[in-house]
N, C-alpha and C positions, 0 to 999 in steps of 0.2 A: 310623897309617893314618887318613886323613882318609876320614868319613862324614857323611852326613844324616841327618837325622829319620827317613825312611820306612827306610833303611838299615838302621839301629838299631834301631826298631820292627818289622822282619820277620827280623833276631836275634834277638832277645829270644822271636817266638813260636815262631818253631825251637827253640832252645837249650831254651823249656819245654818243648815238646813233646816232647823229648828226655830231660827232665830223669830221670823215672822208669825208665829203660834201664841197664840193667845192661852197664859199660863197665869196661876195664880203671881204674883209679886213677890215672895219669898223664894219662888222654883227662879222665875226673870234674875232676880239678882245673883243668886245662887249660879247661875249658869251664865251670864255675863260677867260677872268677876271671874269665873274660870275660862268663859275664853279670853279675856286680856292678857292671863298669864298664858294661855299655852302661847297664843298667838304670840306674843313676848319673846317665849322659849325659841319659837318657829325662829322669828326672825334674828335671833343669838345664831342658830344651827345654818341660816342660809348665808348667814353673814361668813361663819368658816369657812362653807363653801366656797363660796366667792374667794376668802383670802387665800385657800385653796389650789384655787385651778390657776389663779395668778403667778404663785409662786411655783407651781409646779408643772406648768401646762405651757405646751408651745401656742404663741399668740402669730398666727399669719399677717401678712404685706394688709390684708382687708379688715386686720382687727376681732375677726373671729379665733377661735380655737380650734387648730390644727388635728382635724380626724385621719387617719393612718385607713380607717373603715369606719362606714356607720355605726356612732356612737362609743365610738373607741378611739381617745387623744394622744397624740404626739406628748410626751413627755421633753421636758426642758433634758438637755445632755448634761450628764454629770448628775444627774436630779433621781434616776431612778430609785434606788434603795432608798434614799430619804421620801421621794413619794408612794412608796411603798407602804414605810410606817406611817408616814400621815394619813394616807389614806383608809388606813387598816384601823387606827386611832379616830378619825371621823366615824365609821361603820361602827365602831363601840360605844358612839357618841348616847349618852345616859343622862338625864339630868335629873336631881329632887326639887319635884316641884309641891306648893302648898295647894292643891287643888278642896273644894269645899264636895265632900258627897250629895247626892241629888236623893232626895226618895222616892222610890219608883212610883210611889203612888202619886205623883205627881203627875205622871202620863196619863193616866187614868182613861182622862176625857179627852185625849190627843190622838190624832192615826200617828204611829210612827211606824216607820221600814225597819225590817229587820237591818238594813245597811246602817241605817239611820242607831239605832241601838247595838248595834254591835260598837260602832264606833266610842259609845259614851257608857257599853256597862261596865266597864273600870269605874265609874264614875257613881254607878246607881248602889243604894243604901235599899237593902231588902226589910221596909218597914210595913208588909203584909201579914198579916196573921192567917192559916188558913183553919179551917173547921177542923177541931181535933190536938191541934196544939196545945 
């Protein structure tokens, strides 16, 4: 299943959010092996980051990163066009990961938020049958 950044980062706060709910054993497993691999993925994507801003970001006398305005950094001189693609190459940032589907009927007997499920219905296997099918 090919995902992004923001994808994977609003798994990951479901799946915690989640984490302390008392689920059958099969849903528990199912959903802790998937969040090892987003989390995984996560910290692959933070780690570009980082190599990132390093390479491409003005670093001040105090060791911080040089803002021009809130939230907007000094680029290294000579760096711009190439921090341009990089950065434009991050934002496209995609990866295939082996995630396991969840069956929703698993929720069954859980409260979940809609924040909470919106975050993981890439995730959920529609194994309901409804009357009339």
């Amino acid at each position: 299943m090919k995902l992004n950044y923001m994808q994977i980062h609003s798994a990951i706060e479901s799946l915690t959010a989640l984490a302390e709910e008392k689920m059958p054993f099969k849903t528990t497993l199912i959903m802790s092996k998937n969040l090892a691999a987003l989390k995984a993925e996560e910290e692959f994507y933070i780690e570009q980051e980082r190599k990132f801003a390093t390479e491409y970001l003005e670093i001040g006398e105090d060791g911080n990163f040089v803002q021009t305005s809130p939230g907007v950094f000094q680029i290294k001189e000579g760096k711009q066009q190439e921090c341009a693609e990089a950065r434009k190459a991050l934002d496209a940032f995609e990866t295939d990961i082996n995630l396991r589907m969840i069956p929703a009927s698993a929720f069954d007997k859980i409260d979940v938020t809609i924040n909470q499920l919106a975050g993981i219905d890439f995730l959920l296997e529609d194994d309901t049958v409804t009357e009339g099918e």
